[in-house]
C-alpha positions in Angstrom: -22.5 58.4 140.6 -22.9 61.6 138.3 -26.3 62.7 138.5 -28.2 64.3 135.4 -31.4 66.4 135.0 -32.6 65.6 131.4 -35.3 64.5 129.0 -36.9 60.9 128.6 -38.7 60.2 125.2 -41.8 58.9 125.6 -45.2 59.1 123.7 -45.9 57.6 120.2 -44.0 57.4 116.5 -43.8 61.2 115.4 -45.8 62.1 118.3 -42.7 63.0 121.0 -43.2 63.5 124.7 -40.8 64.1 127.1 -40.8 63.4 130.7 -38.0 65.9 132.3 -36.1 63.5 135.0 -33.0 62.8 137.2 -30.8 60.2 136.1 -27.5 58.5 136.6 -25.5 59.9 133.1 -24.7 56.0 132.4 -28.5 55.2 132.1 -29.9 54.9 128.7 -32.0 58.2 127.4 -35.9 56.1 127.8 -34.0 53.8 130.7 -34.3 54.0 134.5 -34.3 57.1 136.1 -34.3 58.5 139.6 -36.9 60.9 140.2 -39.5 62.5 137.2 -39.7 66.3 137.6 -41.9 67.1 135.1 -43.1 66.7 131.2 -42.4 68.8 127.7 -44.9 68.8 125.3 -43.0 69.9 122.0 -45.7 70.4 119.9 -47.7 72.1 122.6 -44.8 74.1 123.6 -45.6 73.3 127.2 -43.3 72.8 130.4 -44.3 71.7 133.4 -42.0 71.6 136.4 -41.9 70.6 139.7 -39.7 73.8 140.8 -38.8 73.3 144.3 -37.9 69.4 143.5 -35.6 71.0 140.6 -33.9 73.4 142.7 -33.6 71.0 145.2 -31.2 68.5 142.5 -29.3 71.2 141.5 -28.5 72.2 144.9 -27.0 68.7 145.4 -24.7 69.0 142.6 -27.2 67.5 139.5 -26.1 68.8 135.8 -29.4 69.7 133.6 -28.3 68.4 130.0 -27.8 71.3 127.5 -31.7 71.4 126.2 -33.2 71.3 129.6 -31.2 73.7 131.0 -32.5 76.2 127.6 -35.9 74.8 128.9 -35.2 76.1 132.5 -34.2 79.6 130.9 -38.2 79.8 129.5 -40.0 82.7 131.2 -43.3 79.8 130.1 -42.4 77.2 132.4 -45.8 76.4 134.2 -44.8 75.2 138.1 -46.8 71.9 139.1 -46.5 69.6 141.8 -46.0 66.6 139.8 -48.3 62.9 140.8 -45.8 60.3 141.3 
């Protein structure tokens, strides 16, 4: 099972929300996932991670998708433990 860190649309028509999560590559983009990391706010411009539970996937072999690893770049990403 190929493991992915990458973004789940979610919010309303023309109103985008993104819930940054782990997920098997096979899984539809808004489909089942295996852990939710954190959220993007596009037109905020706002990241929220849970940093320890991202480096821990990516120390166990997890690919971030192209845009969420330019998201994990960001010097403005705001570390919060995220409610399951």
């Amino acid at each position: 099972m190929a493991v992915h860190i990458r973004l789940a649309r979610a919010g309303t028509k023309k109103t985008p929300f993104y819930r940054i999560v782990v997920a098997d590559q096979r899984s539809p983009r808004g489909g089942r996932f295996i852990e939710r990391l954190g959220t993007y706010d596009p037109r905020r411009n706002e990241i929220r991670l849970d940093t320890a539970r991202v480096k821990h996937w990516r120390d166990v072999g997890a690919q971030p998708s192209h845009t969420v690893e330019l998201l994990l770049k960001r010097p403005d990403v705001v570390a919060a433990t995220v409610a399951k």
